[in-house]
DRENPA-3360 file (N, C-alpha, C; in nm, 2 decimals, always signed):
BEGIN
1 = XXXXXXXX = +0.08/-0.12/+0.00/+0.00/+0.00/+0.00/+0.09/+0.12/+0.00 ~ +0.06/+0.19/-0.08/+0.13/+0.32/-0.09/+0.12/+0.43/+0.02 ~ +0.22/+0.51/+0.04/+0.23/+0.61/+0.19/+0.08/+0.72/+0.08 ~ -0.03/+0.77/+0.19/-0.13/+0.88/+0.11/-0.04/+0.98/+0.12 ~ +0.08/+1.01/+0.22/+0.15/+1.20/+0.30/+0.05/+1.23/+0.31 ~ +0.12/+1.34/+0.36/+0.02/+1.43/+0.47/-0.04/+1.57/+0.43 ~ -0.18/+1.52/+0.44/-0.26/+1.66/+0.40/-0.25/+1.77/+0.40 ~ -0.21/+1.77/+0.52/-0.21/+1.93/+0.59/-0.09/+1.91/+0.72;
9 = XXXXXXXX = -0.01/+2.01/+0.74/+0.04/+1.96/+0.84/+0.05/+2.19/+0.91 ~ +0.11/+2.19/+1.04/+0.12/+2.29/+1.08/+0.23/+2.27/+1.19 ~ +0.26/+2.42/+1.25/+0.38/+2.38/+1.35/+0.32/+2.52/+1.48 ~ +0.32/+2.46/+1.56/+0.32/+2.58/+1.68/+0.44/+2.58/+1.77 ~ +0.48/+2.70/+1.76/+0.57/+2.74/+1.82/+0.56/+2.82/+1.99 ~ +0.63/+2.76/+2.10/+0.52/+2.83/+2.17/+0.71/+2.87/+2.24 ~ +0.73/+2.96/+2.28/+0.84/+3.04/+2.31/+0.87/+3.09/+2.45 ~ +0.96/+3.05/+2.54/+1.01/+3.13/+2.69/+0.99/+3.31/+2.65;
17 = XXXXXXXX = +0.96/+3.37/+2.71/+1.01/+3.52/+2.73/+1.02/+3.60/+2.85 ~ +1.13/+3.70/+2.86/+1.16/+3.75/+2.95/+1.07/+3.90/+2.91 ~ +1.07/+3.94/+3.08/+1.01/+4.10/+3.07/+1.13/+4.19/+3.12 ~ +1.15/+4.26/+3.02/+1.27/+4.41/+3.09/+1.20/+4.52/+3.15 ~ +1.21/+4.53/+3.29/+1.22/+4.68/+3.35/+1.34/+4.76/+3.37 ~ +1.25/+4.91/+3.36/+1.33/+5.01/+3.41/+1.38/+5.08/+3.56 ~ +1.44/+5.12/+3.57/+1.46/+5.14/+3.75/+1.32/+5.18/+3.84 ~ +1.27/+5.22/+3.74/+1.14/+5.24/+3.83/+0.99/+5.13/+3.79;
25 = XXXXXXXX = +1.03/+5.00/+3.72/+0.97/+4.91/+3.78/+0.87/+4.89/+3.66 ~ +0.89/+5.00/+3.56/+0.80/+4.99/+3.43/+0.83/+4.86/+3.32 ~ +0.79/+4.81/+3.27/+0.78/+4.68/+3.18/+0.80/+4.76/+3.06 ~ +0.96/+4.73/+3.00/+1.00/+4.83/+2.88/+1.00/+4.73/+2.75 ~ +0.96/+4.61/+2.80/+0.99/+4.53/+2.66/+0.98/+4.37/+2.69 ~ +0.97/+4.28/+2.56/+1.00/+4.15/+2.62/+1.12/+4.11/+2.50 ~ +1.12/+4.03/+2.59/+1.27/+3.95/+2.48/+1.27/+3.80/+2.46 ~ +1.25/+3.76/+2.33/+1.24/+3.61/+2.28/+1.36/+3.57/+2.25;
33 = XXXXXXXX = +1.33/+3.45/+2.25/+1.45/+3.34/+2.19/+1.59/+3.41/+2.14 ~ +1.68/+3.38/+2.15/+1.77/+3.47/+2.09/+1.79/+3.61/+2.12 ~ +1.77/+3.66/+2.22/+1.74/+3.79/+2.27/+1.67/+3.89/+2.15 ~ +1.61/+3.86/+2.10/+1.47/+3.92/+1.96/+1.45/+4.01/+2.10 ~ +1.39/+4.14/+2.07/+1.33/+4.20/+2.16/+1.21/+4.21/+2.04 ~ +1.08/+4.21/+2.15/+0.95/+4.29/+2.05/+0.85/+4.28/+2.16 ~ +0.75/+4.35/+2.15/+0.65/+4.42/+2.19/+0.46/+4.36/+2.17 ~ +0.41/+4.32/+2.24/+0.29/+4.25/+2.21/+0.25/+4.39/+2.20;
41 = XXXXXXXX = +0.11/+4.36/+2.13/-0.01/+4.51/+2.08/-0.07/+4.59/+2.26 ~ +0.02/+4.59/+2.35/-0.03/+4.63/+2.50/+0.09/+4.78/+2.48 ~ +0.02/+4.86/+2.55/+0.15/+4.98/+2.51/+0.06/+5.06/+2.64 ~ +0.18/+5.15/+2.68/+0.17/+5.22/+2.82/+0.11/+5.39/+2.77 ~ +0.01/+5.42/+2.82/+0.04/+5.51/+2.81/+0.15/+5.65/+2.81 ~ +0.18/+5.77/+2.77/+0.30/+5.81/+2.77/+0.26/+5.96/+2.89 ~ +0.15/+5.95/+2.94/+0.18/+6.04/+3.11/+0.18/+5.95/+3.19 ~ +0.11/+5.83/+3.23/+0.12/+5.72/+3.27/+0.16/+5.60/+3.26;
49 = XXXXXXXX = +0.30/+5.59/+3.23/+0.37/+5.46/+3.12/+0.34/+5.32/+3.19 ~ +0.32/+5.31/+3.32/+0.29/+5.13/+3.39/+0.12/+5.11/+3.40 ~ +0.04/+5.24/+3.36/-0.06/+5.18/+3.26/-0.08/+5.07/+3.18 ~ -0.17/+4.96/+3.21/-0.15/+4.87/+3.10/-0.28/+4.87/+2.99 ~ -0.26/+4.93/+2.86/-0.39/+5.00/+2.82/-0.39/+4.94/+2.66 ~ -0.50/+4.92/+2.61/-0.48/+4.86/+2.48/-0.60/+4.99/+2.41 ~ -0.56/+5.02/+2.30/-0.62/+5.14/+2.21/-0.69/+5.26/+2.29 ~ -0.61/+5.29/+2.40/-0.59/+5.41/+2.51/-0.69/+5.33/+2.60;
57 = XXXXXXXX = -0.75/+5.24/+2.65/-0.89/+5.17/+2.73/-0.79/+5.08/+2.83 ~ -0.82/+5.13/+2.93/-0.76/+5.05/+3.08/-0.79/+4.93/+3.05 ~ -0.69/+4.80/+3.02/-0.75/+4.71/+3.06/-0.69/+4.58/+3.16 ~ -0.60/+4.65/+3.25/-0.54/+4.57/+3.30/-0.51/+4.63/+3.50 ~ -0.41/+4.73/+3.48/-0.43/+4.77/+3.60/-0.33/+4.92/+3.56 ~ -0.36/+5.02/+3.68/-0.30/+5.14/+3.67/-0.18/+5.19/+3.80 ~ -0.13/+5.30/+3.80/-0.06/+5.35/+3.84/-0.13/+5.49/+3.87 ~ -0.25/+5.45/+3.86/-0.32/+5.59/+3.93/-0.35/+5.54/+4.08;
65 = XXXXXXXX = -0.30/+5.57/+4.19/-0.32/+5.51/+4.31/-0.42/+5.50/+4.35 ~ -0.44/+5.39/+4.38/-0.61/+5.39/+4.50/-0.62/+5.47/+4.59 ~ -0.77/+5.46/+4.72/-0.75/+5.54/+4.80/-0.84/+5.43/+4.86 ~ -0.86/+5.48/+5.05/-0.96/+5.44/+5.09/-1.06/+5.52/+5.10 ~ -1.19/+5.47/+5.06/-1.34/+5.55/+5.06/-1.41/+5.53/+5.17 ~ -1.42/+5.39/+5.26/-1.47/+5.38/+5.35/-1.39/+5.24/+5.45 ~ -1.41/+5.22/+5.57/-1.42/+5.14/+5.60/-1.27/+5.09/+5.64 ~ -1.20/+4.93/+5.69/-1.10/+4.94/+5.72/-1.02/+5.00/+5.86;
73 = XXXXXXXX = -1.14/+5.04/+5.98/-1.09/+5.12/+6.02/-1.10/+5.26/+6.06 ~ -1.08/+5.35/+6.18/-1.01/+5.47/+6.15/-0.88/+5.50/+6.12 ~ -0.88/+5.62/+6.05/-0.77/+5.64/+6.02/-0.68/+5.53/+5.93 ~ -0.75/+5.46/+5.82/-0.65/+5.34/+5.80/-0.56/+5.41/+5.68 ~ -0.41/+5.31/+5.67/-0.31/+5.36/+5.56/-0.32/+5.24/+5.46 ~ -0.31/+5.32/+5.32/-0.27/+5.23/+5.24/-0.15/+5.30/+5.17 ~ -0.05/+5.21/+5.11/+0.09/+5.19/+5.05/+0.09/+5.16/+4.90 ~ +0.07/+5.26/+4.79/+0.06/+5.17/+4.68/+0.14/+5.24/+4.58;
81 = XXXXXXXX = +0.17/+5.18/+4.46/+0.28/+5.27/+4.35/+0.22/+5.25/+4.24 ~ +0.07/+5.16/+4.26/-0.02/+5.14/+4.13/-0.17/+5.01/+4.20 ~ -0.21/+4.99/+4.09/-0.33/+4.94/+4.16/-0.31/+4.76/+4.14 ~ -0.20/+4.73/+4.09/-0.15/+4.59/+4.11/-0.20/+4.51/+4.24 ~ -0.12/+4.56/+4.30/-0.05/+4.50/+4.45/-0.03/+4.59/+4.51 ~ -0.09/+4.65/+4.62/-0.09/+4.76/+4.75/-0.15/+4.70/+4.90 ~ -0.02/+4.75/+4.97/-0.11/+4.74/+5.09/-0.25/+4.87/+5.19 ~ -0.27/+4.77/+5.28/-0.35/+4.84/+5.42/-0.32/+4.83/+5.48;
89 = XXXXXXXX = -0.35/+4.91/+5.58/-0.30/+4.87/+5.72/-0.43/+4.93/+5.80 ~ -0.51/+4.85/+5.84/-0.61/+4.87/+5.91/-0.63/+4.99/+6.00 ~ -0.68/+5.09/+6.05/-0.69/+5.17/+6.18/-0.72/+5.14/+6.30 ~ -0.75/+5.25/+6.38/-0.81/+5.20/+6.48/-0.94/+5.15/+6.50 ~ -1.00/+5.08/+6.59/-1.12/+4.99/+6.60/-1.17/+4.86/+6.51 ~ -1.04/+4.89/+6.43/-1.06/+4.77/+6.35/-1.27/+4.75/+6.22 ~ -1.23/+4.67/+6.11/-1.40/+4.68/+6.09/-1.38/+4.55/+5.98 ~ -1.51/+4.51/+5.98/-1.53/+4.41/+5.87/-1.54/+4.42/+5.74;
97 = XXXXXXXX = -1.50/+4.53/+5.74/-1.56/+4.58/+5.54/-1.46/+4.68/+5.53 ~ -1.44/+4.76/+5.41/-1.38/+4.85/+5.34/-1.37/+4.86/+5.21 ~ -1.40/+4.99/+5.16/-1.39/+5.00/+5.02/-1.32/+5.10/+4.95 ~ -1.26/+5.07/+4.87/-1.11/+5.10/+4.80/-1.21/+5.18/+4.68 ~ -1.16/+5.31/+4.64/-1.16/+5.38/+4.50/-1.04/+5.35/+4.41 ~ -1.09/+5.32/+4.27/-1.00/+5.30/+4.22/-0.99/+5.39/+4.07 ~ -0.91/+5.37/+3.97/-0.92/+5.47/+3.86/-1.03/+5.42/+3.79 ~ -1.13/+5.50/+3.65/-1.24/+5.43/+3.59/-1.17/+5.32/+3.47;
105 = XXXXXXXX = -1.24/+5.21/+3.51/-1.25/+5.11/+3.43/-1.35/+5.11/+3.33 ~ -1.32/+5.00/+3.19/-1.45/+4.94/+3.13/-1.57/+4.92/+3.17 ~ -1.53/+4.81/+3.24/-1.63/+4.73/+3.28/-1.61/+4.70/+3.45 ~ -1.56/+4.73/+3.50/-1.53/+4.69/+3.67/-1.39/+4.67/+3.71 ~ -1.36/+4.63/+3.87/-1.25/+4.57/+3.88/-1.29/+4.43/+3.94 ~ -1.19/+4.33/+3.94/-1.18/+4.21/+4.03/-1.11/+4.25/+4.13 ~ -1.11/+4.22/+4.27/-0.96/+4.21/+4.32/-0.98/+4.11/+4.46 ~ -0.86/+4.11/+4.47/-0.82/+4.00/+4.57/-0.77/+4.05/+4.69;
113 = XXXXXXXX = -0.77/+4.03/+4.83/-0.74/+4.06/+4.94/-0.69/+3.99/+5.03 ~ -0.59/+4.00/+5.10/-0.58/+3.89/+5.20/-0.51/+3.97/+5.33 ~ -0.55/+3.86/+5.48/-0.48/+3.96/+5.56/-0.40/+3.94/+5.63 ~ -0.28/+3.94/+5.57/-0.14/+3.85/+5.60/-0.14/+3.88/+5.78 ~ -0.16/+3.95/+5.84/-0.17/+3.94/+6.02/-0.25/+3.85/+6.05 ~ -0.34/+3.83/+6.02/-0.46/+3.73/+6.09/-0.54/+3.66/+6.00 ~ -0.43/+3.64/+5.91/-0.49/+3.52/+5.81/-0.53/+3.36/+5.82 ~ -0.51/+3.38/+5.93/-0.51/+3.20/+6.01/-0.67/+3.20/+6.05;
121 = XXXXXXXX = -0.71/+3.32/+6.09/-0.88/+3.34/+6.16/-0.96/+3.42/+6.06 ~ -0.88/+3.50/+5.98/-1.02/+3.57/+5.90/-0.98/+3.56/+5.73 ~ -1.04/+3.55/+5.64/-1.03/+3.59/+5.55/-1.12/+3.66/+5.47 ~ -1.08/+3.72/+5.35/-1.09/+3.86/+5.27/-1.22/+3.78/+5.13 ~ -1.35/+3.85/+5.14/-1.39/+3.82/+5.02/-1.43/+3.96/+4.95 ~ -1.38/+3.93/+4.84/-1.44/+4.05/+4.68/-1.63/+4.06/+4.72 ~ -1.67/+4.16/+4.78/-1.84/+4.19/+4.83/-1.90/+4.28/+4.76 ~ -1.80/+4.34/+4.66/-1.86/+4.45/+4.55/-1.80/+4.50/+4.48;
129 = XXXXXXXX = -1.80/+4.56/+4.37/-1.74/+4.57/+4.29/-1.80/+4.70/+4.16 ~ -1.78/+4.82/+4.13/-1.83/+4.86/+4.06/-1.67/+4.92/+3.92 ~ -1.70/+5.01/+3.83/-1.61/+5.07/+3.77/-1.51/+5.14/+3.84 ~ -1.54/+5.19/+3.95/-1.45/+5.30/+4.01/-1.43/+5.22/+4.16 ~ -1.45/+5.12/+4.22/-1.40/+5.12/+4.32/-1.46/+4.91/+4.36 ~ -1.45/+4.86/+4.51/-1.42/+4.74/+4.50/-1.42/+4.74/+4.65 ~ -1.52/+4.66/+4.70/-1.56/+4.65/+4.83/-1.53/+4.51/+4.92 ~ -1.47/+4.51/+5.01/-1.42/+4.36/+5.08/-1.51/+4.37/+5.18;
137 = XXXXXXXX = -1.53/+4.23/+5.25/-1.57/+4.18/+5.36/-1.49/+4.08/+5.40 ~ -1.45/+4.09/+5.58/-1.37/+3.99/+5.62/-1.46/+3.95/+5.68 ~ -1.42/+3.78/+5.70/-1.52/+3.70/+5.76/-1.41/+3.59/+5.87 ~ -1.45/+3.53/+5.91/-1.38/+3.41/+6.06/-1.40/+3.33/+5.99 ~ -1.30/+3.27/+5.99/-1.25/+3.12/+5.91/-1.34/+3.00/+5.96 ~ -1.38/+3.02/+6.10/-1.45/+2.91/+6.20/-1.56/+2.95/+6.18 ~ -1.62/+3.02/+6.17/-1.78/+3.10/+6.18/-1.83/+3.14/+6.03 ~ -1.76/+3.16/+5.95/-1.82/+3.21/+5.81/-1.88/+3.33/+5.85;
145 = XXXXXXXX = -1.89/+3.39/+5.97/-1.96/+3.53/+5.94/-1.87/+3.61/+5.96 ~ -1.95/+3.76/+5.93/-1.87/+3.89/+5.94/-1.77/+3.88/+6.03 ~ -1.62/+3.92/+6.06/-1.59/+3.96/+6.16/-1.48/+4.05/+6.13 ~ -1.46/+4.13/+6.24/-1.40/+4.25/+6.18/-1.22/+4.24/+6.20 ~ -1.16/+4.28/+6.14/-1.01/+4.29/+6.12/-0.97/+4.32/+6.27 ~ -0.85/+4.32/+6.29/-0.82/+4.47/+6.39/-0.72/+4.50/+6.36 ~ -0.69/+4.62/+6.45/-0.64/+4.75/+6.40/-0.54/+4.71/+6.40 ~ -0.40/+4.74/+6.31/-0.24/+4.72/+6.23/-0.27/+4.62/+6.20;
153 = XXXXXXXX = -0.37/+4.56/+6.15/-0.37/+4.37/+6.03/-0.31/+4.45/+5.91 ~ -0.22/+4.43/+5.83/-0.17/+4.42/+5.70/-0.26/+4.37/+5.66 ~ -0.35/+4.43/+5.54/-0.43/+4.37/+5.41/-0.34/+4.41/+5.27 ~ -0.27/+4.27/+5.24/-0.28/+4.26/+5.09/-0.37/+4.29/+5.01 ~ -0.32/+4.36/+4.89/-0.45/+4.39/+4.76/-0.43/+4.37/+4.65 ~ -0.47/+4.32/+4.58/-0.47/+4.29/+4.45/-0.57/+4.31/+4.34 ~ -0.54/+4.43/+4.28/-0.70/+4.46/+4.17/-0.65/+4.46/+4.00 ~ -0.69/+4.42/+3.93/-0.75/+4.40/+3.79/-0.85/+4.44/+3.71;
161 = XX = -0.84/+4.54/+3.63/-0.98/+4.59/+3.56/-0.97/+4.47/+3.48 ~ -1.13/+4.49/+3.40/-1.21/+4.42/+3.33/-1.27/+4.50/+3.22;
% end
Protein backbone atom coordinates (compact mmCIF):
# COMPACT_ATOMS: atom_id res chain seq x y z
CA UNK A 1 0.00 0.00 0.00
CA UNK A 2 1.30 3.21 -0.95
CA UNK A 3 2.30 6.09 1.87
CA UNK A 4 -1.31 8.85 1.15
CA UNK A 5 1.48 12.00 2.97
CA UNK A 6 0.18 14.29 4.73
CA UNK A 7 -2.65 16.56 3.97
CA UNK A 8 -2.10 19.35 5.86
CA UNK A 9 0.36 19.59 8.41
CA UNK A 10 1.22 22.92 10.76
CA UNK A 11 3.79 23.84 13.54
CA UNK A 12 3.21 25.84 16.79
CA UNK A 13 5.68 27.44 18.19
CA UNK A 14 5.20 28.26 21.67
CA UNK A 15 8.35 30.44 23.08
CA UNK A 16 10.06 31.30 26.94
CA UNK A 17 10.06 35.15 27.26
CA UNK A 18 11.57 37.47 29.48
CA UNK A 19 10.07 40.95 30.72
CA UNK A 20 12.70 44.08 30.86
CA UNK A 21 12.22 46.80 33.49
CA UNK A 22 13.34 50.10 34.12
CA UNK A 23 14.61 51.43 37.52
CA UNK A 24 11.36 52.41 38.32
CA UNK A 25 9.67 49.13 37.80
CA UNK A 26 8.00 49.88 34.31
CA UNK A 27 7.79 46.84 31.82
CA UNK A 28 9.99 48.29 28.82
CA UNK A 29 9.86 45.33 26.57
CA UNK A 30 9.96 41.51 26.17
CA UNK A 31 12.68 39.53 24.83
CA UNK A 32 12.41 36.12 22.83
CA UNK A 33 14.55 33.37 21.86
CA UNK A 34 17.65 34.74 20.93
CA UNK A 35 17.39 37.85 22.70
CA UNK A 36 14.71 39.24 19.60
CA UNK A 37 13.33 42.04 21.64
CA UNK A 38 9.53 42.87 20.47
CA UNK A 39 6.46 44.24 21.88
CA UNK A 40 2.87 42.55 22.07
CA UNK A 41 -0.08 45.14 20.82
CA UNK A 42 -0.29 46.28 24.97
CA UNK A 43 1.46 49.77 25.09
CA UNK A 44 1.69 52.19 28.21
CA UNK A 45 0.35 55.11 28.06
CA UNK A 46 2.96 58.07 27.74
CA UNK A 47 1.85 60.35 31.13
CA UNK A 48 1.19 57.18 32.68
CA UNK A 49 3.68 54.58 31.22
CA UNK A 50 2.93 51.29 33.95
CA UNK A 51 -0.61 51.76 32.58
CA UNK A 52 -1.48 48.74 30.99
CA UNK A 53 -3.91 50.04 28.21
CA UNK A 54 -4.79 48.61 24.77
CA UNK A 55 -6.23 51.41 22.05
CA UNK A 56 -5.87 54.15 25.13
CA UNK A 57 -8.94 51.69 27.35
CA UNK A 58 -7.63 50.52 30.77
CA UNK A 59 -7.51 47.07 30.63
CA UNK A 60 -5.43 45.71 33.04
CA UNK A 61 -4.34 47.66 35.97
CA UNK A 62 -2.96 51.43 36.73
CA UNK A 63 -0.63 53.45 38.43
CA UNK A 64 -3.25 55.90 39.26
CA UNK A 65 -3.18 55.10 43.14
CA UNK A 66 -6.08 53.85 45.01
CA UNK A 67 -7.52 55.41 47.99
CA UNK A 68 -9.56 54.39 50.91
CA UNK A 69 -13.35 55.54 50.60
CA UNK A 70 -14.66 53.79 53.54
CA UNK A 71 -14.20 51.44 56.03
CA UNK A 72 -10.97 49.42 57.17
CA UNK A 73 -10.94 51.18 60.20
CA UNK A 74 -10.12 54.73 61.47
CA UNK A 75 -7.66 56.39 60.17
CA UNK A 76 -6.47 53.40 58.01
CA UNK A 77 -3.14 53.61 55.57
CA UNK A 78 -2.73 52.32 52.36
CA UNK A 79 0.87 51.85 50.48
CA UNK A 80 0.64 51.70 46.76
CA UNK A 81 2.79 52.70 43.50
CA UNK A 82 -0.18 51.38 41.32
CA UNK A 83 -3.34 49.40 41.59
CA UNK A 84 -1.55 45.85 41.14
CA UNK A 85 -0.50 45.02 44.47
CA UNK A 86 -0.95 47.61 47.48
CA UNK A 87 -1.06 47.44 50.92
CA UNK A 88 -3.45 48.44 54.18
CA UNK A 89 -3.05 48.74 57.17
CA UNK A 90 -6.07 48.72 59.11
CA UNK A 91 -6.92 51.68 61.76
CA UNK A 92 -8.12 52.01 64.83
CA UNK A 93 -11.21 49.85 66.01
CA UNK A 94 -10.64 47.69 63.48
CA UNK A 95 -13.97 46.76 60.90
CA UNK A 96 -15.31 44.07 58.74
CA UNK A 97 -15.64 45.83 55.44
CA UNK A 98 -13.85 48.51 53.35
CA UNK A 99 -13.91 49.98 50.23
CA UNK A 100 -11.14 51.01 48.02
CA UNK A 101 -11.59 53.78 45.01
CA UNK A 102 -10.00 53.02 42.19
CA UNK A 103 -9.19 54.74 38.62
CA UNK A 104 -12.44 54.30 35.92
CA UNK A 105 -12.54 51.13 34.34
CA UNK A 106 -14.50 49.38 31.27
CA UNK A 107 -16.34 47.35 32.78
CA UNK A 108 -15.29 46.89 36.69
CA UNK A 109 -12.52 45.66 38.75
CA UNK A 110 -11.79 42.11 40.27
CA UNK A 111 -9.59 42.07 43.22
CA UNK A 112 -8.22 40.01 45.71
CA UNK A 113 -7.41 40.63 49.38
CA UNK A 114 -5.80 38.85 52.03
CA UNK A 115 -4.80 39.65 55.60
CA UNK A 116 -1.40 38.55 55.96
CA UNK A 117 -1.65 39.36 60.19
CA UNK A 118 -4.62 37.28 60.85
CA UNK A 119 -4.87 35.25 58.13
CA UNK A 120 -5.05 32.05 60.11
CA UNK A 121 -8.83 33.35 61.64
CA UNK A 122 -10.19 35.69 59.05
CA UNK A 123 -10.26 35.86 55.47
CA UNK A 124 -10.87 38.57 52.68
CA UNK A 125 -13.92 38.23 50.17
CA UNK A 126 -14.37 40.48 46.81
CA UNK A 127 -18.43 41.88 48.31
CA UNK A 128 -18.56 44.47 45.47
CA UNK A 129 -17.37 45.74 42.89
CA UNK A 130 -18.34 48.56 40.64
CA UNK A 131 -16.11 50.74 37.67
CA UNK A 132 -14.52 52.96 40.09
CA UNK A 133 -13.98 51.16 43.25
CA UNK A 134 -14.15 47.41 44.98
CA UNK A 135 -15.64 46.52 48.32
CA UNK A 136 -14.21 43.64 50.75
CA UNK A 137 -15.70 41.82 53.62
CA UNK A 138 -13.70 39.86 56.24
CA UNK A 139 -15.15 36.98 57.56
CA UNK A 140 -13.83 34.05 60.61
CA UNK A 141 -12.48 31.24 59.07
CA UNK A 142 -14.46 29.11 61.98
CA UNK A 143 -17.83 31.01 61.84
CA UNK A 144 -18.18 32.10 58.07
CA UNK A 145 -19.65 35.35 59.45
CA UNK A 146 -18.74 38.95 59.38
CA UNK A 147 -15.85 39.63 61.57
CA UNK A 148 -14.00 42.47 61.83
CA UNK A 149 -10.09 42.88 61.24
CA UNK A 150 -8.16 44.67 63.90
CA UNK A 151 -6.43 47.52 64.02
CA UNK A 152 -2.43 47.17 62.31
CA UNK A 153 -3.69 43.73 60.32
CA UNK A 154 -1.68 44.18 57.01
CA UNK A 155 -4.29 43.69 54.10
CA UNK A 156 -2.78 42.64 50.91
CA UNK A 157 -4.46 43.89 47.63
CA UNK A 158 -4.65 42.91 44.49
CA UNK A 159 -6.98 44.61 41.70
CA UNK A 160 -7.55 44.03 37.94
CA UNK A 161 -9.76 45.94 35.60
CA UNK A 162 -12.07 44.22 33.31
Amino acid sequence: MANPGVANSSVTNLMPVQATFNTAGVCTGLIGPGGVVFSPPLSGNTENPSTLSMGGNLIATSNTLPTISAGFGTSPTITAVNTLCFKIVVGTGGAANGTITLPAAANGWLGFGADVTSGSTLFLQLTGSTTTSVTFTSYSVTTGLAANMSAGDVVLVNCIAY
